[in-house]
C-alpha atoms as a printed R data frame, in Angstrom:
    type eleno elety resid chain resno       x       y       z
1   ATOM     1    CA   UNK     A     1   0.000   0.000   0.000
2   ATOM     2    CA   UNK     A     2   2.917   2.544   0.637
3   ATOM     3    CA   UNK     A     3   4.231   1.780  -2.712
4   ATOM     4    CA   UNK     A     4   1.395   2.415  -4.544
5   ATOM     5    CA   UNK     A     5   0.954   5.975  -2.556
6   ATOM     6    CA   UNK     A     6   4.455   6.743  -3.331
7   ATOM     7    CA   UNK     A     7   4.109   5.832  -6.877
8   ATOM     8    CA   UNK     A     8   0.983   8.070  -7.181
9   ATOM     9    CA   UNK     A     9   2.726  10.534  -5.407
10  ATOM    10    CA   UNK     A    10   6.121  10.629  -7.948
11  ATOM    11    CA   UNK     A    11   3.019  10.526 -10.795
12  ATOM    12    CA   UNK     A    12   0.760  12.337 -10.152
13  ATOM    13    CA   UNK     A    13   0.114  13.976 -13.661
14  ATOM    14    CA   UNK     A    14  -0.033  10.583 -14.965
15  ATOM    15    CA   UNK     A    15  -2.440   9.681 -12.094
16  ATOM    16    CA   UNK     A    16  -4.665  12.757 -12.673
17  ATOM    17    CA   UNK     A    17  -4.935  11.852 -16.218
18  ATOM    18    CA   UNK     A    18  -5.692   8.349 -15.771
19  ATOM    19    CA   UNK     A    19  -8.578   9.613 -13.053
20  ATOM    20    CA   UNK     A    20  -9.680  11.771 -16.071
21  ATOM    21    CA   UNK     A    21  -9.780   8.803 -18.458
22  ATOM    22    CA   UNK     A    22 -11.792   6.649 -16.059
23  ATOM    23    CA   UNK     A    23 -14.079   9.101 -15.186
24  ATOM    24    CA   UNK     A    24 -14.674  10.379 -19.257
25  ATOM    25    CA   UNK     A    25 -15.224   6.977 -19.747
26  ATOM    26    CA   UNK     A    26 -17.363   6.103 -17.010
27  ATOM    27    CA   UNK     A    27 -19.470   8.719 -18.039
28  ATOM    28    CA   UNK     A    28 -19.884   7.921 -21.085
29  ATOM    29    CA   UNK     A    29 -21.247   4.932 -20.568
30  ATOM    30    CA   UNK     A    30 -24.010   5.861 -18.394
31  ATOM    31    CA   UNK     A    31 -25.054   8.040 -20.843
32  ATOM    32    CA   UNK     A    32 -24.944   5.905 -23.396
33  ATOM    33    CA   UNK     A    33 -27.163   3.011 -20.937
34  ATOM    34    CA   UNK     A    34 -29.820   5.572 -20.380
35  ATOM    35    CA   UNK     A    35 -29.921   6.765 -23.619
36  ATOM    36    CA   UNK     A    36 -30.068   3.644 -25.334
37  ATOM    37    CA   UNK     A    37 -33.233   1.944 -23.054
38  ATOM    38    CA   UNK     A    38 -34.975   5.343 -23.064
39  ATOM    39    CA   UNK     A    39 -36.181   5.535 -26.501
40  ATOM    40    CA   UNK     A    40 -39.427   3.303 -28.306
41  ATOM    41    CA   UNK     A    41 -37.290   0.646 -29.834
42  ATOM    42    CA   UNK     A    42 -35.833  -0.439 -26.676
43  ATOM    43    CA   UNK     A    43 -39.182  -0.350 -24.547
44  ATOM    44    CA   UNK     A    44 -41.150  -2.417 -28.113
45  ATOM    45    CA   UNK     A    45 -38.715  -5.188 -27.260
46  ATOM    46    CA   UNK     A    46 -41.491  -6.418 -24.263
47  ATOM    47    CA   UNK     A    47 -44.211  -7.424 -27.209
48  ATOM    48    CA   UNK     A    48 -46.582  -5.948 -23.983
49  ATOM    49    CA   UNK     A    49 -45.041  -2.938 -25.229
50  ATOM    50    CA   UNK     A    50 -46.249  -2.867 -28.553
51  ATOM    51    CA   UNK     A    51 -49.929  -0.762 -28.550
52  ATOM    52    CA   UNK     A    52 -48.352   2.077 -26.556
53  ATOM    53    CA   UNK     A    53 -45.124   2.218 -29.190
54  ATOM    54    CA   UNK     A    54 -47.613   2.276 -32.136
55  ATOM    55    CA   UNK     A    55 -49.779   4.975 -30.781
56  ATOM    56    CA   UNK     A    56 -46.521   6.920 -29.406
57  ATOM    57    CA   UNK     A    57 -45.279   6.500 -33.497
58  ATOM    58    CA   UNK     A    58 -48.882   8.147 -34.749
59  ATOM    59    CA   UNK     A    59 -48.525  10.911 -32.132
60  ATOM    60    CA   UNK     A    60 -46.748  14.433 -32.863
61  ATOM    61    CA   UNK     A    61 -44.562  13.337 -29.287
62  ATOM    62    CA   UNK     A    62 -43.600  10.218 -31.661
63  ATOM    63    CA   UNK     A    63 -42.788  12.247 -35.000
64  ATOM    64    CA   UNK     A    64 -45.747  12.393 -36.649
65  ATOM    65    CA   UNK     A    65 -45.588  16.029 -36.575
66  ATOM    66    CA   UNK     A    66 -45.006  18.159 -39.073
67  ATOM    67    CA   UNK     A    67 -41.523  19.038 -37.266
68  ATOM    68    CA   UNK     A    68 -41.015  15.781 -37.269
69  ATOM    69    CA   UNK     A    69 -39.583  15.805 -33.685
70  ATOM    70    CA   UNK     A    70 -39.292  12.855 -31.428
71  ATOM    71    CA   UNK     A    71 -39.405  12.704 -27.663
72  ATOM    72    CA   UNK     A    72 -37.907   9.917 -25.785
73  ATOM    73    CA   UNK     A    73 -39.913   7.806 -23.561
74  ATOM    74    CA   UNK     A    74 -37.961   8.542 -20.604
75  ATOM    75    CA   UNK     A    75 -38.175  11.926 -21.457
76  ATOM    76    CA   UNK     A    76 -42.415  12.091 -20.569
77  ATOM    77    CA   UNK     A    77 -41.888   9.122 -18.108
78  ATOM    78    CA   UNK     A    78 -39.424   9.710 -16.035
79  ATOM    79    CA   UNK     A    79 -38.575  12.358 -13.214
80  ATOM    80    CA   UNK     A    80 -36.389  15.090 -13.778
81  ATOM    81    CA   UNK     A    81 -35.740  16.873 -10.252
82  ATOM    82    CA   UNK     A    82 -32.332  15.754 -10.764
83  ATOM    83    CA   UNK     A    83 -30.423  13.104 -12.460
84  ATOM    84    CA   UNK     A    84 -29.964  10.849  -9.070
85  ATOM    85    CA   UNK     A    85 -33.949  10.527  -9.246
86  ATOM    86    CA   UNK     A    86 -33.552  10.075 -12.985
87  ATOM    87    CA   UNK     A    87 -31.382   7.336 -12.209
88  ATOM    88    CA   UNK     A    88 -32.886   5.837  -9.314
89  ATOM    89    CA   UNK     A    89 -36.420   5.649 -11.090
90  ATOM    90    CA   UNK     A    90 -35.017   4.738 -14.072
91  ATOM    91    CA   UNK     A    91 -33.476   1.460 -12.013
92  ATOM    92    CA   UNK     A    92 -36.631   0.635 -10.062
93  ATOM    93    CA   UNK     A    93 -38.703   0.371 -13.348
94  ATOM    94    CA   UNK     A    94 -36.356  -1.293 -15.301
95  ATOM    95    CA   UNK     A    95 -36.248  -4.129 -12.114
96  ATOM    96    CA   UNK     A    96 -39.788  -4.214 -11.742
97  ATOM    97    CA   UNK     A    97 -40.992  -4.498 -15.241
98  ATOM    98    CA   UNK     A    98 -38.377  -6.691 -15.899
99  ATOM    99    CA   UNK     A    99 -39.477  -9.141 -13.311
100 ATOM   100    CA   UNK     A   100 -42.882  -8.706 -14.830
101 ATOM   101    CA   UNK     A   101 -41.714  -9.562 -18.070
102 ATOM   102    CA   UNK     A   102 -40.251 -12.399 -17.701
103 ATOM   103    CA   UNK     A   103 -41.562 -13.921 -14.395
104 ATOM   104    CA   UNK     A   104 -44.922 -12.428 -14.467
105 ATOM   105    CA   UNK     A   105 -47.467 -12.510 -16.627
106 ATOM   106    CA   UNK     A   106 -47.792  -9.407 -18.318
107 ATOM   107    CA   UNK     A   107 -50.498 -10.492 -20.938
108 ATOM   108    CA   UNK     A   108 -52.851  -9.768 -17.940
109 ATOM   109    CA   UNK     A   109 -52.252  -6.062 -17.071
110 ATOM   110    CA   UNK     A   110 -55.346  -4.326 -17.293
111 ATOM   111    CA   UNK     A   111 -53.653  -1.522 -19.325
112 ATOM   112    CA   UNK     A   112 -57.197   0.522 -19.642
113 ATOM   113    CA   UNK     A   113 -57.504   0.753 -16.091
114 ATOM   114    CA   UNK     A   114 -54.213   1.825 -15.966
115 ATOM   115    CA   UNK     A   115 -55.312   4.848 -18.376
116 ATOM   116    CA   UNK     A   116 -57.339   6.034 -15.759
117 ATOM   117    CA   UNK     A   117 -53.831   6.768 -13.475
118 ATOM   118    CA   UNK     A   118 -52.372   8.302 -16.582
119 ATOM   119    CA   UNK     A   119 -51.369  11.420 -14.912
120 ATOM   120    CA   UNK     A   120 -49.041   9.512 -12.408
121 ATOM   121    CA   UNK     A   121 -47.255   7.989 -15.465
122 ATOM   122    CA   UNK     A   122 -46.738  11.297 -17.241
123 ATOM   123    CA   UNK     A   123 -44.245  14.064 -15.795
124 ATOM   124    CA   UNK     A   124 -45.589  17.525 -15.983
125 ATOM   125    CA   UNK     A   125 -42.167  19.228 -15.496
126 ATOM   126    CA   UNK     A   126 -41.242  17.318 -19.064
127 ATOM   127    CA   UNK     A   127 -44.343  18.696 -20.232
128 ATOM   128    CA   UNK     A   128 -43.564  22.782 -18.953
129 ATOM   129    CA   UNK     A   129 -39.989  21.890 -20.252
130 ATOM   130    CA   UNK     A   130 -40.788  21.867 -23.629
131 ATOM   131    CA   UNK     A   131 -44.490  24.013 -23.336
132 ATOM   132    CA   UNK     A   132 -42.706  26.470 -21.669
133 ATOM   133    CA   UNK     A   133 -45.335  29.124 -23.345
134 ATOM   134    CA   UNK     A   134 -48.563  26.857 -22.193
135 ATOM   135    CA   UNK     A   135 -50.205  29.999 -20.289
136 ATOM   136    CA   UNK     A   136 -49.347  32.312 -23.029
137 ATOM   137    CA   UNK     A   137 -49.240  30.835 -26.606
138 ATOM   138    CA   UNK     A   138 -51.575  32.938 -28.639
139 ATOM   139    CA   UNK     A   139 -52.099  29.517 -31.214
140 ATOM   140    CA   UNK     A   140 -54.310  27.747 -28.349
141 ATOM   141    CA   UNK     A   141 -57.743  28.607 -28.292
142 ATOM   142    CA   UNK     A   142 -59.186  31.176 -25.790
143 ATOM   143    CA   UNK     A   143 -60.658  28.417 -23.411
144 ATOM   144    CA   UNK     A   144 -57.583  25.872 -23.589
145 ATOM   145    CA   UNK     A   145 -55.747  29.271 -22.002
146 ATOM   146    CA   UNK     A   146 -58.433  29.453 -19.077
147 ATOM   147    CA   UNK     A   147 -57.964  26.093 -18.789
148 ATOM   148    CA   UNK     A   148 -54.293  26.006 -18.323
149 ATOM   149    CA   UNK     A   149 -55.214  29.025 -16.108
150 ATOM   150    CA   UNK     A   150 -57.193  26.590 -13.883
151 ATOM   151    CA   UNK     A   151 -54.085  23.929 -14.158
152 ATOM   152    CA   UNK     A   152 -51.822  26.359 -12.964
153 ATOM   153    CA   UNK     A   153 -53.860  28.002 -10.129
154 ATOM   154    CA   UNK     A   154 -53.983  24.570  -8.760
155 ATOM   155    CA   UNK     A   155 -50.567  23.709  -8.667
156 ATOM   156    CA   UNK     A   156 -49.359  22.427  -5.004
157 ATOM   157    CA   UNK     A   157 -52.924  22.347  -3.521
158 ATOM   158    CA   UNK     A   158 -55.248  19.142  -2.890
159 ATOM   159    CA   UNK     A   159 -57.039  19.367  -5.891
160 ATOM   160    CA   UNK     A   160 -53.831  19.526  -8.263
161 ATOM   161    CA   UNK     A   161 -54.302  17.884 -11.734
162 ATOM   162    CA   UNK     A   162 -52.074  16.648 -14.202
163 ATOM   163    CA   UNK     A   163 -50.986  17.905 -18.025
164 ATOM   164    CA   UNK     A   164 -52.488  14.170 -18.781
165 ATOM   165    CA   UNK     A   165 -55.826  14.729 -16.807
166 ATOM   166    CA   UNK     A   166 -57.011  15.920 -19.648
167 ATOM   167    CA   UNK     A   167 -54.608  15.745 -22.346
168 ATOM   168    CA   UNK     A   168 -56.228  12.480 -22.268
169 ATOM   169    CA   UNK     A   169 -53.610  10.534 -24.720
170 ATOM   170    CA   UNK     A   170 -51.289  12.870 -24.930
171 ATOM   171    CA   UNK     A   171 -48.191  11.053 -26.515
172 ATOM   172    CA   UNK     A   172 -50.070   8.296 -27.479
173 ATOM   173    CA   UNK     A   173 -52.545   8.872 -30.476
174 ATOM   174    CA   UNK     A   174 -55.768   6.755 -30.232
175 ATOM   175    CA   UNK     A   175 -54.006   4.687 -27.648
176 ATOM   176    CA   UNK     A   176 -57.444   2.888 -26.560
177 ATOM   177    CA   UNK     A   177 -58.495   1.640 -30.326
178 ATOM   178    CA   UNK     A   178 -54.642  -0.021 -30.475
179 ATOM   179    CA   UNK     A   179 -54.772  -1.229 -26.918
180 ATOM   180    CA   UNK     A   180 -57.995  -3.075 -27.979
181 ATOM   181    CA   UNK     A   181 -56.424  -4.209 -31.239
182 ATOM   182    CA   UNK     A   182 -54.120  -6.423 -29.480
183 ATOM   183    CA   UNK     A   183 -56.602  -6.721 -26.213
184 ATOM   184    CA   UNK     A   184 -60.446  -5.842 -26.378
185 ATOM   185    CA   UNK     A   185 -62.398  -4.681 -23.685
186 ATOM   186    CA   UNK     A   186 -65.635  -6.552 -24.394
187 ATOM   187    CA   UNK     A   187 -65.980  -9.693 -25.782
188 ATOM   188    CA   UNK     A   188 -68.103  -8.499 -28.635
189 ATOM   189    CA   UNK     A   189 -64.910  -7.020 -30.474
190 ATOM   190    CA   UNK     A   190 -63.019 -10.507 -29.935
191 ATOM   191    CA   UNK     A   191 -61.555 -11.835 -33.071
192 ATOM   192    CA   UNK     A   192 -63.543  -9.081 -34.954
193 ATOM   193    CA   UNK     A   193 -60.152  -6.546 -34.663
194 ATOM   194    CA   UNK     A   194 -57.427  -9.050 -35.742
195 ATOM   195    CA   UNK     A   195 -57.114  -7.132 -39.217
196 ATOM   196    CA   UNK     A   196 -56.340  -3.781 -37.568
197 ATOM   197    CA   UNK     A   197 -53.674  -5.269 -35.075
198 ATOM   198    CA   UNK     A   198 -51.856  -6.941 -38.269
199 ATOM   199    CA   UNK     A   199 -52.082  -3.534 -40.016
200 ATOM   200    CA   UNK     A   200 -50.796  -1.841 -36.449
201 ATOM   201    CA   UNK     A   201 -48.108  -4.569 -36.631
202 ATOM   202    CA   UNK     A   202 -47.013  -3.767 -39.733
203 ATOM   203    CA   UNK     A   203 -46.504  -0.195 -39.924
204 ATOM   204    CA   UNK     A   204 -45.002  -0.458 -36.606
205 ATOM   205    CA   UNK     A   205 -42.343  -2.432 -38.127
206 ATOM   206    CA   UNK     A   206 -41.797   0.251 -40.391
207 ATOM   207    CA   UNK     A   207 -41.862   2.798 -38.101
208 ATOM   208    CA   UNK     A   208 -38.978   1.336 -36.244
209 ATOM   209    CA   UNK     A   209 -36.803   0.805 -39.249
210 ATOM   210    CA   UNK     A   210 -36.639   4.609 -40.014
């Protein structure tokens, strides 16, 4: 041990430089891990996946707009207080739906019901971040600006809603018709929707080769 201090010591430019290195390169690789399982082709590789990918790639979020910008998942999905919660929540859902995935049994998540949480599952500061003109942006109608009047005036009280309370599938264009594609709610549509998931399929597997 009082080698190695001593040889640090008689190097320590070399030593500061290595430090650099490691750290650079350490970096880099987180960035490249969360930037790589934050986007839709890494999140369509769970086929439970699939409906919200397809309506994310028919949504403006997804670039269907005519800017033709794309948003991450992670990006709508995923704190951004700071990058340790970034991180941190970024680790718990990758364990938990992983576990799902393969130990579970996914193909019985009641995603509808879920729709009904949808404002816990969408981040509003990701929202603001980009709508950073959502009070003021003369291009929404009169009302939609009293109504992100309302949103704002409740904003850390009890009754505090969510940009997704009623941006209903915001992100996800017609989200419900593709969720019942590939899962109906009643059994009257059973069978009768097969076409439209093939068709979903298909241009999904299009979408992801762009």
């Amino acid at each position: 041990m009082k080698k190695i201090l001593e040889m640090i010591k008689n190097n320590i430019l070399l030593t500061g430089l290595v430090g650099i290195f490691i750290g650079l390169l350490c970096s880099w690789i987180l960035y490249e891990g969360l930037h790589r399982t934050s986007g839709d082709r890494f999140c369509v590789v769970c086929h439970e996946m699939k409906p919200m990918v397809a309506a994310y790639q028919n949504d403006v979020h997804g670039g269907a707009g005519k800017t033709g910008i794309k948003v991450t998942c992670g990006t709508c999905h995923l704190p951004h207080e700071n990058v340790f919660a970034y991180i941190a929540t970024k680790a718990r859902n990758g364990v938990v739906e992983g576990a799902i995935h393969f130990f579970g049994n996914p193909d019985k998540i009641d995603w509808q019901a879920n729709r009904a949480n949808r404002q816990h599952f969408v981040k509003d500061e990701a929202c603001s971040g980009c709508h950073t003109n959502y009070r003021t942006n003369e291009s929404i109608s009169e009302q939609g600006r009293k109504m992100h009047e309302h949103y704002a005036s409740l904003e850390g009280t009890k009754n505090e809603i969510g940009c997704a309370s009623c941006h209903v599938e915001v992100g996800h264009k017609g989200l419900r018709s593709m969720l019942n594609y590939y899962k109906p709610e009643y059994d009257f549509y059973k069978g009768k929707l097969d076409k439209k998931k093939e068709e979903a399929e298909k241009q999904l597997a299009e979408d992801l080769k762009k």
